[in-house]
C-alpha positions in Angstrom: -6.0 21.0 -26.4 -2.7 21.3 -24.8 -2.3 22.6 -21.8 0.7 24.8 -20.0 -0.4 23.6 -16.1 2.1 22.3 -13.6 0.5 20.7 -10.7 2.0 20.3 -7.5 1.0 16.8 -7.1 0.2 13.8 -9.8 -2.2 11.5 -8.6 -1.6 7.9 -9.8 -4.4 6.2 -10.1 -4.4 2.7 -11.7 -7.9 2.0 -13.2 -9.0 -2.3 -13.6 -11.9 -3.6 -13.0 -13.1 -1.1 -10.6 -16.8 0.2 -12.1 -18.2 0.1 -8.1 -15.5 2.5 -6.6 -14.1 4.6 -9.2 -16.5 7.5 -8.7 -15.8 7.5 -4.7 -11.9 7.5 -5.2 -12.5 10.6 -8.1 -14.7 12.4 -5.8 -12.6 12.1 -2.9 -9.4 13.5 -5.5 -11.4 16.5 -6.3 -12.6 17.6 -3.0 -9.4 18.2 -1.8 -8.6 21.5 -0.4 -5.0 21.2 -2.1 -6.1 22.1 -5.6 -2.9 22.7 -7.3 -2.9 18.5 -8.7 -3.4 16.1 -12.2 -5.1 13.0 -11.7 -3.4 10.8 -13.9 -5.9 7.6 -14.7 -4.1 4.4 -15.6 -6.4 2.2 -17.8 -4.9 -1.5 -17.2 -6.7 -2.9 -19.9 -10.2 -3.3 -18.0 -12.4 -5.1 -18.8 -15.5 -3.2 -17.1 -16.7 0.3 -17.7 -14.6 2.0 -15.3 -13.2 3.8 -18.1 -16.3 5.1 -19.4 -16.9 6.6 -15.8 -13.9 8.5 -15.9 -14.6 9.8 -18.9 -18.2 11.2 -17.6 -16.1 14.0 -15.7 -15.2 17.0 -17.4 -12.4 18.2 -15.2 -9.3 19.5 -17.0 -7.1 18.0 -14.6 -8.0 14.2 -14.9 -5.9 12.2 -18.1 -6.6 8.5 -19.1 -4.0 6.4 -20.3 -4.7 3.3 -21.6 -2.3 0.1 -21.6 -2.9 -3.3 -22.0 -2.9 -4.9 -19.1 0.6 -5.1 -17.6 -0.3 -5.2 -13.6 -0.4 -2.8 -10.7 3.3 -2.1 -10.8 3.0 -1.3 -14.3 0.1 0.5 -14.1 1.9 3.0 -11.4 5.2 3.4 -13.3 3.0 4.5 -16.6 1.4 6.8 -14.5 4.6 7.9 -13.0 6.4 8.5 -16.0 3.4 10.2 -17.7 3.3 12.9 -14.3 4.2 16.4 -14.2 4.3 16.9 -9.9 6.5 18.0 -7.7 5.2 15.6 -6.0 3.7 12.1 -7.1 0.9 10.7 -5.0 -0.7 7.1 -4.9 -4.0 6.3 -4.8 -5.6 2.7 -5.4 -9.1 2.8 -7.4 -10.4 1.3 -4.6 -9.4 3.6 -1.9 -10.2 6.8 -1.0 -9.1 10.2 0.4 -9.7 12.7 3.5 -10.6 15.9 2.0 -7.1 17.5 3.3 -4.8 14.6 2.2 -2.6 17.0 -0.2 -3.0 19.6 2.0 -0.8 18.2 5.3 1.3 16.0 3.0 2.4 19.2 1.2 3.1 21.1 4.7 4.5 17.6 5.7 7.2 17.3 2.9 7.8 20.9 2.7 8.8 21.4 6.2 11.5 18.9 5.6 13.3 18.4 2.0 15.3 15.0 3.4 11.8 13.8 3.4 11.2 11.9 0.4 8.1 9.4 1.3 5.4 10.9 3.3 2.6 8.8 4.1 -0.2 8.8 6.7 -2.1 6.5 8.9 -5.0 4.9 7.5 -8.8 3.9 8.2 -10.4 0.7 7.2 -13.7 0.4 5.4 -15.8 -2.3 3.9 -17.2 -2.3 0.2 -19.6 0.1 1.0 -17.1 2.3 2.0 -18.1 2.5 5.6 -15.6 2.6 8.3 -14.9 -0.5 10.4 -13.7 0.7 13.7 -10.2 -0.7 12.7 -7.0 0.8 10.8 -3.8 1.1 10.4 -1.7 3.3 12.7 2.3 2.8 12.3 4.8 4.4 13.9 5.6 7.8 12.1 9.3 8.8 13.2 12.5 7.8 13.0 11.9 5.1 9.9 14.8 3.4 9.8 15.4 -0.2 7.0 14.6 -2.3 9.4 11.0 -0.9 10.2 10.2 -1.2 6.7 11.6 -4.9 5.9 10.0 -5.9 9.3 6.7 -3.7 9.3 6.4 -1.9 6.5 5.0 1.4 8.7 3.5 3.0 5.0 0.9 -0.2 5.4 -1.1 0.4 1.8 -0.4 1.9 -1.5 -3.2 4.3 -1.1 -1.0 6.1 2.0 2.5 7.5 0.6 3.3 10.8 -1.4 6.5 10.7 -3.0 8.8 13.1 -3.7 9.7 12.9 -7.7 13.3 13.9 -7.3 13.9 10.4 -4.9 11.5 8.6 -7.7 14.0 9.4 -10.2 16.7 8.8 -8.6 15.7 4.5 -7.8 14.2 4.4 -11.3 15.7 2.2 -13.7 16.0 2.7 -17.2 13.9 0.0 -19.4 12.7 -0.9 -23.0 9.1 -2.5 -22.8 7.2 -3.4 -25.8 9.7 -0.9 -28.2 9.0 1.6 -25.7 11.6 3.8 -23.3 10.8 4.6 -20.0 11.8 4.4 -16.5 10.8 1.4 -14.4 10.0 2.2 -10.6 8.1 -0.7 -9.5 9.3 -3.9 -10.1 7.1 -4.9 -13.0 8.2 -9.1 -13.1 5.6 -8.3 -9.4 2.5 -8.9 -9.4 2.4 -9.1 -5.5 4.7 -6.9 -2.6 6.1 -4.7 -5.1 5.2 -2.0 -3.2 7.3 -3.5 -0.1 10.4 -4.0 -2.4 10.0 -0.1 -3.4 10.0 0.9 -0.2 13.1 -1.3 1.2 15.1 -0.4 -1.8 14.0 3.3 -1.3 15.7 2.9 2.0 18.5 0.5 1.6 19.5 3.1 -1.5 17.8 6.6 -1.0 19.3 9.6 0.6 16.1 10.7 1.6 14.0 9.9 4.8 10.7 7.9 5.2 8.6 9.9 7.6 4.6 9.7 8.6 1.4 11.5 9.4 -0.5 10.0 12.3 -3.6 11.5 11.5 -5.9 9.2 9.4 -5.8 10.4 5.7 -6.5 7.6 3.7 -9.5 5.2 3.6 -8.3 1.7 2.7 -11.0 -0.8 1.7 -10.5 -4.1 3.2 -11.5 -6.9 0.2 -12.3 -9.8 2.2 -12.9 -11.6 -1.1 -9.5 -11.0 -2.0 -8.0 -12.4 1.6 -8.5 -16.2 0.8 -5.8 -16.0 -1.8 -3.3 -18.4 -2.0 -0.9 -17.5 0.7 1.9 -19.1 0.3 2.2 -17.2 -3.2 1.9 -14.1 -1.9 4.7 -15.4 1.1 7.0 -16.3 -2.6 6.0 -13.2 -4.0 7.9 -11.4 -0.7 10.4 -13.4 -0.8 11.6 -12.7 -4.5 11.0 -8.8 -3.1 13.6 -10.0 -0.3 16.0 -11.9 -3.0 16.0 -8.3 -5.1 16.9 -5.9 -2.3 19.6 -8.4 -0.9 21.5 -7.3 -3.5 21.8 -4.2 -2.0 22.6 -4.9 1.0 22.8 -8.9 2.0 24.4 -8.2 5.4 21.1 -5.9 6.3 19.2 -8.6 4.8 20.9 -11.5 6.9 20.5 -9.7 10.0 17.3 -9.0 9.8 15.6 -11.6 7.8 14.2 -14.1 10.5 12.3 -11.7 12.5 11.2 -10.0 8.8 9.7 -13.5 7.5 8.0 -14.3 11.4 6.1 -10.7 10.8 4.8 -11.5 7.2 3.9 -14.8 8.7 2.1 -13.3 10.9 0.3 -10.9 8.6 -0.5 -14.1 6.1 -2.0 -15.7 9.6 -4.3 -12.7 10.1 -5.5 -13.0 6.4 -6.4 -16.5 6.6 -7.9 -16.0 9.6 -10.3 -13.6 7.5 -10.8 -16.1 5.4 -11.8 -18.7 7.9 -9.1 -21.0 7.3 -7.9 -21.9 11.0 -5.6 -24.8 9.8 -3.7 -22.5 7.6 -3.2 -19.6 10.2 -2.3 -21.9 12.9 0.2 -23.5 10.1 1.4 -20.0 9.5 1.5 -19.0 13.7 3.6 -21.7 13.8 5.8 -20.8 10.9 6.1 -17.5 12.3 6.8 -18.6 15.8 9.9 -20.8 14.6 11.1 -18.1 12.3 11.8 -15.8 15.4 10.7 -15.4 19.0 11.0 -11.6 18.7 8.1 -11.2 17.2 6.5 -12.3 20.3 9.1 -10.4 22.6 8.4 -7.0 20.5 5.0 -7.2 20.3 3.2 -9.6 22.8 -0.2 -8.4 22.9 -0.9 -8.4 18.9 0.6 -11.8 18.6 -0.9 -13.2 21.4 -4.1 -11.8 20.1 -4.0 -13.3 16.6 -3.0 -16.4 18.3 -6.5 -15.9 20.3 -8.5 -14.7 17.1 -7.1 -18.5 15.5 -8.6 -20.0 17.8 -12.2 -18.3 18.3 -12.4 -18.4 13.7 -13.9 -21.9 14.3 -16.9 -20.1 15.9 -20.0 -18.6 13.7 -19.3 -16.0 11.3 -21.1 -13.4 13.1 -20.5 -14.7 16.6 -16.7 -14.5 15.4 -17.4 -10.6 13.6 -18.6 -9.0 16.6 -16.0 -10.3 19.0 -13.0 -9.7 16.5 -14.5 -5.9 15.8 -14.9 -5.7 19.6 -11.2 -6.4 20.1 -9.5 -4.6 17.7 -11.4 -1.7 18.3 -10.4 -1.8 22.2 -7.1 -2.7 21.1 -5.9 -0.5 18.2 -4.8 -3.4 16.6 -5.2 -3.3 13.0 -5.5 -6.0 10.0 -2.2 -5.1 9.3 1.1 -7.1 9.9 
């Protein structure tokens, strides 16, 4: 049956492979206290039964589409192009919500229609969905090009709202598989094309980037996922780089050596998770000899991934409880 509702928010969802969490990220959509939303399920061609799941709700609200699978960034611009919000709102199936997550983003972007990417801070949990101590708290105001190429303050694509007017505005008109549609994320990514949105969004946009410090949005840390290969996910930024210097290559110029010494420290922190010391001291280094400054800006969470390099040689749970111990007396997150 058709139907004549226009939500305030679409919630983009991207569904692969994801049986385990999909209920918890649902639930957490439909407890919000913001109720005025769709929840637009991307099917990515998965190959598990999350589908089957989503299909064991009966809300009105919640639409599958299925696609074969294309990748996140494909996954998101289906859902995109398929939404009918003001407002279009990201959530990975993995992830999950604070019950008043639409709530404050829709005070946040309506106090301020040069906003056009709100996001919040975030918590960190383990598979089971418990919190561990640990998040990610950026800075909020006064987002300028170079916090984003640098630090990338949205930190996760479970964090940012987006305002559909700015969408529309960066989206870029495509024929895939016969098909029309707008492309928003760069679908040749399959890694950081989050990072090359939101960089082009401020290298091009007329709208602001702005934050909520308040933790909205519960990101869960795979550590199965963190012994990836690293240096593909370092080319993977860099191709994000290559794109948006076309924008702007004297930005990019400027700024790129303390940008590539802050995602080589990032890549150091996830091979530390992964318990490969050679690599993060390999990528310390790297970092180190891309630019001092990120040393000079931010002393204590360099020297302290420096420190947790060197203590990953110890047991894992010798190693656990000192690393959960320092972060949580530190604020510093897993992040960059």
């Amino acid at each position: 049956m058709k139907t004549t509702f226009k939500p305030i928010f679409s919630v983009v969802i991207p569904v692969y492979n994801v049986a385990e969490y999909i209920k918890k990220c649902l639930d957490s959509v439909l407890a919000q206290t913001f109720s005025s939303f769709e929840i637009v399920c991307v099917n990515d061609g998965s190959p598990d039964n999350s589908v089957e799941l989503i299909q064991q709700y009966s809300d009105p609200r919640i639409r599958i589409i299925n696609q074969k699978n294309k990748g996140l960034a494909a996954a998101r611009n289906t859902g995109i192009n398929a939404s009918r919000g003001i407002f279009v709102a990201l959530l990975d199936s993995d992830d999950f919500w604070a019950p008043t997550k639409l709530s404050k983003h829709f005070r946040h972007l309506q106090s301020d229609p040069q906003i056009g990417i709100s996001y919040s801070a975030s918590h960190f949990v383990d598979g089971k969905g418990q919190r561990l101590g640990i998040g990610q708290f950026p800075k909020t105001k006064n987002i300028g090009a170079k916090d984003i190429f640098c630090r990338n303050p949205i930190g996760n694509g479970s964090a940012p709202v987006l305002r559909k007017s700015m969408l529309n505005e960066l989206a870029v008109p495509a024929v895939i598989d016969g098909e029309y549609r707008l492309q928003y994320f760069d679908e040749n990514m399959r890694q950081s094309e989050d990072v090359e949105f939101w960089l082009r969004a401020s290298l091009k946009g007329q709208l602001k980037i702005e934050g909520i410090p308040e933790a909205l949005t519960y990101y869960r840390v795979n550590m199965s996922g963190l012994s990836a290969n690293l240096d593909q996910q370092y080319e993977s930024w860099l191709y994000s780089v290559k794109q948006n210097r076309k924008i702007s290559p004297e930005f990019v110029d400027r700024w790129f050596p303390l940008a590539s010494a802050y995602q080589k420290r990032y890549l150091a922190r996830r091979a530390i998770q992964s318990r490969n010391t050679l690599k993060a001291f390999q990528l310390l280094w790297e970092s180190f000899r891309q630019s001092k400054d990120v040393l000079l800006e931010e002393p204590k969470r360099t020297l302290l991934t420096l420190a947790a390099a060197s203590l990953s040689i110890l047991p894992n749970q010798i190693y656990d409880a000192i690393e959960r111990f320092a972060m949580q007396k530190s604020s510093v997150a897993l992040g960059k």
